[in-house]
C-alpha positions in Angstrom: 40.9 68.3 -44.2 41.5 67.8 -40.5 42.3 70.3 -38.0 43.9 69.4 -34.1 43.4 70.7 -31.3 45.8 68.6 -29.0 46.3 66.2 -26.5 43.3 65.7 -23.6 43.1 64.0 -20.6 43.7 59.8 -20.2 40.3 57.8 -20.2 40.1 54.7 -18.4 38.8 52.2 -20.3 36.8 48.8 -19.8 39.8 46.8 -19.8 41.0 49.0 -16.8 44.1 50.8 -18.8 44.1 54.3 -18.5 43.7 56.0 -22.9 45.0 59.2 -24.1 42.9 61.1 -26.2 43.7 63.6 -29.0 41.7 66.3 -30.1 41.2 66.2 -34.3 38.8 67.0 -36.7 36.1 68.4 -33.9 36.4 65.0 -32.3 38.0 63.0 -29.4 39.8 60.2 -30.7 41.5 57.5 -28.2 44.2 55.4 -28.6 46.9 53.6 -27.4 50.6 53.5 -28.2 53.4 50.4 -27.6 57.3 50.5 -28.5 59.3 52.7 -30.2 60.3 53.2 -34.1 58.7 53.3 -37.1 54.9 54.0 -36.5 52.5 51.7 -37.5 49.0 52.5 -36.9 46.1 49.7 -36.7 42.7 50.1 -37.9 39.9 47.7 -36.4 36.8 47.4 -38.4 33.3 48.2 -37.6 32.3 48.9 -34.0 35.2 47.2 -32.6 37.3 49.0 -30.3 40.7 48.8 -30.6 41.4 46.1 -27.4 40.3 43.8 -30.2 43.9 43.7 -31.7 45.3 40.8 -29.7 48.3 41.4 -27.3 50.5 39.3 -28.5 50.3 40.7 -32.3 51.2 44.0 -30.5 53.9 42.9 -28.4 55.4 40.8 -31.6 55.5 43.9 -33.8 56.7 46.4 -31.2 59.2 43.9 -30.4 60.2 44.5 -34.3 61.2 48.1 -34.1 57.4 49.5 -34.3 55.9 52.6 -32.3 52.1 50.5 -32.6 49.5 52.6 -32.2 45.9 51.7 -32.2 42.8 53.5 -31.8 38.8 53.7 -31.1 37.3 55.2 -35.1 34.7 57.7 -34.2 31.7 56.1 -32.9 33.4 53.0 -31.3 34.8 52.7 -27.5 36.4 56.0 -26.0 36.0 58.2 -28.6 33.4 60.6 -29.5 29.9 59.1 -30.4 28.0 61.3 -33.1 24.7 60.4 -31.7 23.0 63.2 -33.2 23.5 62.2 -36.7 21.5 59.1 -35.7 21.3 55.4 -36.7 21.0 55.1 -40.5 19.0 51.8 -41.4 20.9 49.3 -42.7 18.3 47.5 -45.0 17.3 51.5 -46.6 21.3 52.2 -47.2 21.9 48.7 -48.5 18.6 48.8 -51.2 19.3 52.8 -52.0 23.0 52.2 -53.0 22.2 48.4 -54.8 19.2 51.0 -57.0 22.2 53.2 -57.7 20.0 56.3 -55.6 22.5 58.2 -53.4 22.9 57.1 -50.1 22.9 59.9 -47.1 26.0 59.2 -44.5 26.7 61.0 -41.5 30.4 60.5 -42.4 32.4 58.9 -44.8 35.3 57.2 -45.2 37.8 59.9 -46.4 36.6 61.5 -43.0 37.7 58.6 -40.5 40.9 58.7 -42.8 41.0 62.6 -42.1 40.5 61.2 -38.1 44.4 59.3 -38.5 45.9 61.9 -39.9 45.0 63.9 -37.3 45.7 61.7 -34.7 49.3 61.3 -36.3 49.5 65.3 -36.7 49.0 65.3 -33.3 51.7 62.8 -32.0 53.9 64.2 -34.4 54.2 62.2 -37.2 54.4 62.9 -40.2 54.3 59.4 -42.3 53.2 55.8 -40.6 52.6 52.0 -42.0 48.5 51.9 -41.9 47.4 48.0 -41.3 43.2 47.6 -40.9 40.8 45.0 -40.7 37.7 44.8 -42.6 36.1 48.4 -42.2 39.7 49.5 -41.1 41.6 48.1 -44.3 38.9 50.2 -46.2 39.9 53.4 -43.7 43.3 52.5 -44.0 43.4 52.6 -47.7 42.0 55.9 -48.0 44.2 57.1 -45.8 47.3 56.0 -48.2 45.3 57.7 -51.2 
């Protein structure tokens, strides 16, 4: 399960706006909210940060009657990088898991889902709309299981 600690100090990001960051599951997650209403969280896929969700999507759906939030999964943009678990190779995961071996992971995908619910425990939320793309749809499912 996941476990928060609260809300830390803004970063400044690349794109020059300044992100908050909340304390969950032993990590720094950061993210970004716009409007008000029901929440909706968005889920990027692999190694893109959440800037990557075009503006104008954002601005449409808060526009709607959403409180969008978006944020940078562990390992990507202004959250925390788990560099110590290393870079697994791609080509030895890929074969191990087509031979039906087990495949070692530094995290899984029930763990990034753990990373939202934190991040909505946090803010105070206690159910949300959970829209991803690619890697994040898979995230995002988990988290509604």
């Amino acid at each position: 399960m996941f476990s928060t600690v609260g809300i830390d100090a803004p970063r400044r990001g690349s794109h020059g706006k300044t992100m908050p960051v909340v304390h969950a599951n032993g990590l720094e997650i950061a993210y970004e909210e716009v409007g008000s209403g029901e929440p909706i969280v968005l889920v990027m896929g692999i190694g893109a940060q959440l800037v990557l969700w075009p503006d104008a999507f954002i601005e449409m759906l808060a526009a709607r009657g959403f409180r969008v939030i978006r944020l940078d999964n562990r390992d990507v943009g202004l959250s925390t990088k788990l560099t110590r678990a290393g870079m697994p190779d791609p080509r030895v995961v890929i074969g191990r898991a087509l031979a039906g071996l087990p495949v070692k992971a530094p995290y899984t995908l029930v763990d990034m889902a753990d990373d939202i619910a934190g991040l909505l425990d946090v803010l105070g939320i206690a159910t949300a709309h959970v829209l991803g793309i690619s890697l994040g749809g898979m995230i995002a499912q988990t988290t509604a299981i």
